[in-house]
C-alpha positions in Angstrom: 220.0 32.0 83.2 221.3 35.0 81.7 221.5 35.2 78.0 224.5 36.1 76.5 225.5 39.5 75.0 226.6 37.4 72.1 224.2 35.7 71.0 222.5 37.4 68.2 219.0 38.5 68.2 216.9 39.6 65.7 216.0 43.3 67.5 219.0 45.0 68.5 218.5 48.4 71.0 218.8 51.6 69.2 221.9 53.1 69.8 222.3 55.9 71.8 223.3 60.1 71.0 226.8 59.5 72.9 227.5 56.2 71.2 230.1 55.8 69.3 229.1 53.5 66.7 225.7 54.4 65.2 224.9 51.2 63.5 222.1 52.4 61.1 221.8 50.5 58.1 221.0 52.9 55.2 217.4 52.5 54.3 216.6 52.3 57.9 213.3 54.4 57.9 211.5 53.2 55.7 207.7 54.7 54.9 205.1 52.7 57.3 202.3 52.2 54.3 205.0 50.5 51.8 206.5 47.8 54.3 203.2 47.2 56.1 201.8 46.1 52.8 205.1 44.2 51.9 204.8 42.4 54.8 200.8 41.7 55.0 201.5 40.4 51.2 204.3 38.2 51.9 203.9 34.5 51.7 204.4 32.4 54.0 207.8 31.0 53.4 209.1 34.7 53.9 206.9 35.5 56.8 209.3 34.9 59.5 212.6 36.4 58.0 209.8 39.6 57.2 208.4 39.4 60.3 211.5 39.9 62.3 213.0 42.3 60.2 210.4 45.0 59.6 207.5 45.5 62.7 205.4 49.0 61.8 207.6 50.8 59.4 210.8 50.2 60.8 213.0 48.1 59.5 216.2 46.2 61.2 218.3 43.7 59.5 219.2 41.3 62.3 223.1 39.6 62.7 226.4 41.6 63.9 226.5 42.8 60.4 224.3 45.5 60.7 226.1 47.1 63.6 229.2 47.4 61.9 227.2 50.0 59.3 228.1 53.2 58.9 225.3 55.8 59.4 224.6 57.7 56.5 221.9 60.9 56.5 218.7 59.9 55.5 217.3 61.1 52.2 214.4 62.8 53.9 216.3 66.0 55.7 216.2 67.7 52.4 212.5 67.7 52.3 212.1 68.9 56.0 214.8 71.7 54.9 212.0 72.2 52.1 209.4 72.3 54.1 210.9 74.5 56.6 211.6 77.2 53.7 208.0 76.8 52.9 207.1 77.6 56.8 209.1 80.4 56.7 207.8 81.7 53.1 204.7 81.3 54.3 205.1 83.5 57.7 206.4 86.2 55.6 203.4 86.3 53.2 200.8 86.4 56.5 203.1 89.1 58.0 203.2 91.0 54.4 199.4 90.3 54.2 199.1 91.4 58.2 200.7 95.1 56.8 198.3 94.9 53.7 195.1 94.7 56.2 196.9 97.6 58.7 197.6 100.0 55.7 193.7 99.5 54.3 192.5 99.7 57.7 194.1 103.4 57.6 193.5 104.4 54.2 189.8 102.7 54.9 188.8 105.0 57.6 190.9 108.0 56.3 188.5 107.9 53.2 185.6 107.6 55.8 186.2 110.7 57.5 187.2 112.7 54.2 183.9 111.3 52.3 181.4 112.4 55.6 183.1 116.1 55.6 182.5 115.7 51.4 178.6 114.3 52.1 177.9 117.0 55.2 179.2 119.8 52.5 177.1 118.8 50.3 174.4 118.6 52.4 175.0 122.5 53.3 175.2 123.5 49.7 172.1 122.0 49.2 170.3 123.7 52.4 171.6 127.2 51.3 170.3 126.5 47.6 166.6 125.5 49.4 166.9 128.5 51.6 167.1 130.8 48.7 164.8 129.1 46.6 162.5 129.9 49.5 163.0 133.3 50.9 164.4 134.4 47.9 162.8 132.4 45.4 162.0 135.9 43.1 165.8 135.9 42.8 166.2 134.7 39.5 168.8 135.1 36.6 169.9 138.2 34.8 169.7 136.1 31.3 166.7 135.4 29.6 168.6 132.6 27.5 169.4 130.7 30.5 166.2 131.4 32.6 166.6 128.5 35.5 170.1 129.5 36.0 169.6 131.2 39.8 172.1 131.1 42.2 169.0 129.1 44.3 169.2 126.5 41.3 172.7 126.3 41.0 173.2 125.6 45.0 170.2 123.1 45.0 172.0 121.3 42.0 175.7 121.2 43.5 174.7 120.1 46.8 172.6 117.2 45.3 175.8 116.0 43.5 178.1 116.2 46.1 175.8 114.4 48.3 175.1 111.5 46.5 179.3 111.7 45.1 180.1 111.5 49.4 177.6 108.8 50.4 178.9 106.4 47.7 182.5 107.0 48.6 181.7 106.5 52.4 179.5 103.2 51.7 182.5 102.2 49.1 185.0 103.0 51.9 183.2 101.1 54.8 182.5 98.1 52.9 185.3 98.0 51.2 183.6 97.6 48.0 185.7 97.9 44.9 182.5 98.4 42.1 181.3 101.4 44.5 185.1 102.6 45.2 185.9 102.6 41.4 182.3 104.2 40.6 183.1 107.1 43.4 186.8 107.7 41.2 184.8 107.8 38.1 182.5 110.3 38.7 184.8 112.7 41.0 187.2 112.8 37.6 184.6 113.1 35.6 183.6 116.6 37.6 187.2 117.6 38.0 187.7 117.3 34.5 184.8 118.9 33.4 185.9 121.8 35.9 189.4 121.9 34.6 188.0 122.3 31.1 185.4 125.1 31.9 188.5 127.3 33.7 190.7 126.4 30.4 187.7 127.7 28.3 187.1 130.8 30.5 190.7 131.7 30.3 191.4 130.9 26.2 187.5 132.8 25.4 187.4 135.8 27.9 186.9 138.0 25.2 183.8 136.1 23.1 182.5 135.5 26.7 182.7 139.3 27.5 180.9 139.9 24.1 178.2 137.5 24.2 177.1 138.1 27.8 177.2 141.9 27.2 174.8 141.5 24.1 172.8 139.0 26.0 172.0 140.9 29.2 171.0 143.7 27.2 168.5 141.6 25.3 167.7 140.8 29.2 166.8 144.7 29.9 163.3 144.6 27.8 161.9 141.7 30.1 162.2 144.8 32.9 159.2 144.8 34.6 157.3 142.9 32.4 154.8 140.3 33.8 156.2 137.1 34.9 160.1 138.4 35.3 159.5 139.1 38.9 162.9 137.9 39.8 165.0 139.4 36.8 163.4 142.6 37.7 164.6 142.6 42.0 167.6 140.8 40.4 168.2 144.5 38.5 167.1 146.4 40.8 169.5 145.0 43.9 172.8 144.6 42.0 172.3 148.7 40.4 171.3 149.6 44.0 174.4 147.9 46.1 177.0 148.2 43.3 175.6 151.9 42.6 175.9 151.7 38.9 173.1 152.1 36.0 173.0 149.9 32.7 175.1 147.0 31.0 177.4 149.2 29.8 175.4 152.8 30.8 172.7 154.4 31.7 171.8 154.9 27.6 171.1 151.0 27.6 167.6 152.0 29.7 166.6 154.5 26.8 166.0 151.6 24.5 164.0 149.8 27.1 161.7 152.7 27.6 162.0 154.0 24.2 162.5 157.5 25.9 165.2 159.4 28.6 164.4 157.1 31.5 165.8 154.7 33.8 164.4 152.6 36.3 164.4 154.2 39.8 167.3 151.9 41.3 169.7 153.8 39.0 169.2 157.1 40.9 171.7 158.6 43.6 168.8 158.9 46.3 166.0 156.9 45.6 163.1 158.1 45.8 159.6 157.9 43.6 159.6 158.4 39.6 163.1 159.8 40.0 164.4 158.3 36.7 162.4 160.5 35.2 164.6 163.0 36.3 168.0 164.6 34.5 170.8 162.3 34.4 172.9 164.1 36.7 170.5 162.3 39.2 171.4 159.0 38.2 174.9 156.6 38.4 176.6 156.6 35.6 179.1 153.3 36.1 178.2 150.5 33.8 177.2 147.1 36.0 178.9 145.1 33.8 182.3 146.5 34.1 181.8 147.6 37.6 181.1 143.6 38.7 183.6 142.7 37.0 186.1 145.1 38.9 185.0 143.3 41.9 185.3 140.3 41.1 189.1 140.7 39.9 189.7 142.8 43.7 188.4 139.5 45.2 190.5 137.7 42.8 192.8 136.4 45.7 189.8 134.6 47.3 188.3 133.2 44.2 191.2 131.7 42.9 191.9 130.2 47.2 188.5 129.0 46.9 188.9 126.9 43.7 192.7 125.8 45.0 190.7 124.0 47.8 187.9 122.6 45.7 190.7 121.4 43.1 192.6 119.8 46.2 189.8 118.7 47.7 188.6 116.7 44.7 192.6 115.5 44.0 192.9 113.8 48.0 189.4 112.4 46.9 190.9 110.9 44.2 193.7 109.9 45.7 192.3 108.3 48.4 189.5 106.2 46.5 192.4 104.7 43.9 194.6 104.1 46.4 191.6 102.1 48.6 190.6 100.4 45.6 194.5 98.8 44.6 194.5 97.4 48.3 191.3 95.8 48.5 192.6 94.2 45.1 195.5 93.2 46.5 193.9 92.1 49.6 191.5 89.7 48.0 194.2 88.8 45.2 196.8 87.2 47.7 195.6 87.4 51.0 192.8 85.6 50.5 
């Protein structure tokens, strides 16, 4: 026998996209976890009506009533509509953070590159200064109140500091290290600053410095040839041969040296043996002091390129360590 479409049933067919009639009671999903304990603490004068109406979180009212419902939108679409926002919140923050990791990846090896040129000048500085304090280690400095300041000295020192200024800003950069990255700032300002001040200084005091290292290179002239100022003696000797000049400020600075009309023999126009014992129309007669000095302003153009390059040099290093150091914050702040 066939049953009737009629009789009524307590599980009625879901209906269909393309029907007409969508007979969903509201409250027709219901959450699994709250009706499957309903109906597992029901008693047993209710267990057949709960039985029939509620079978693993969904829930059907049985009788023709139910199919004359009208559907209404379940409650739930505006949390999928919230979770899709959150879905699509969340794909921009890993595509911002993918462009946060790209951007340090360049800025990482740009600071790389720039710290090994820093670390391999610094390692030539400091193989010129060795050099010299080799070969020309008699080459000392014209002032006796600042004997260890040689030009062998000075390189060694430099060199040193730029080397170990490099190989913390290429460890910093490599390993992305934010204590070695902020250390690397730190002590690059502090030498650009301590730079900038000595220019400022050297600009504001030209004429104190011109007085003071007049008076004290002249103090310098009485360790001439004295035991155990081998290099301020060559050191003499070479700058009043190649800049052909005699004296701090003339060839009279000698006659207190001596106590008598002399000069040593690098002051004469041809050199030859006990010829500052000659007349003075023998010897130069341009002070050292002033005639360096003339040099160094006719090589003005390159000294000042030279410290244009340092000072941007040291400003890209900077630049490039503070710039490092606010991604890897911002990295491991929200893209961790």
């Amino acid at each position: 026998m066939r049953r009737s479409s009629t009789d009524e049933s307590p599980y009625h067919r879901s209906p269909s996209l393309d029907s007409k009639d969508l007979g969903f009671a509201p409250g027709t999903f219901r959450r699994y976890s709250g009706l499957y304990g309903a109906g597992a603490g029901a008693g047993p004068g209710t267990a057949g009506q709960d039985s029939g109406s509620s079978f693993f979180g969904f829930h059907s009212n049985p009788g023709p009533k139910a199919t004359k419902a009208k559907y209404t939108s379940p409650k739930g679409n505006k949390y999928v509509v919230f979770y899709l926002d959150l879905s699509f919140i969340f794909l921009l923050e890993l595509r911002r953070c993918g462009m946060a990791h790209t951007c340090l990846q360049g800025v990482k090896y740009l600071m790389f590159v720039f710290n090994l040129l820093f670390w391999l000048g610094g390692c030539g500085i400091l193989g010129v200064g060795i050099w010299l304090a080799v070969t020309q280690g008699n080459f000392a400095t014209l002032s006796p109140s600042f004997p260890s300041l040689s030009a062998a000295n000075l390189l060694i020192v430099t060199g040193t500091f730029v080397m170990v200024i490099g190989f913390v800003g290429c460890i910093g950069a490599i390993k992305e290290n934010r204590c070695l990255l902020l250390s690397f700032f730190i002590m690059l300002l502090i030498v650009f600053l301590l730079e900038l001040t000595v220019a400022i200084l050297f600009f504001v005091y030209t004429d104190q410095i011109d007085t003071y290292a007049q008076r004290d290179l002249k103090k310098g002239l009485h360790l001439y040839g004295k035991e155990g100022n081998i290099g301020l003696t060559n050191a003499w000797s070479i700058i009043q041969t190649d800049f052909r000049c005699c004296g701090v400020s003339n060839y009279t600075d000698w006659f207190e040296v001596y106590n008598s009309t002399r000069v040593p023999d690098s002051c004469c126009l041809e050199f030859s043996e006990s010829c500052g014992l000659h007349s003075p129309g023998t010897w130069w007669k341009a002070p050292c002091y002033e005639t360096v000095k003339i040099w160094l302003q006719e090589n003005l153009l390159a000294v000042g390129i030279f410290g244009l390059c340092t000072a941007l040099v040291q400003i890209l290093g900077l630049t490039f360590a503070m710039t490092m150091y606010c991604q890897v914050v911002k990295a491991d702040t929200y893209c961790a």
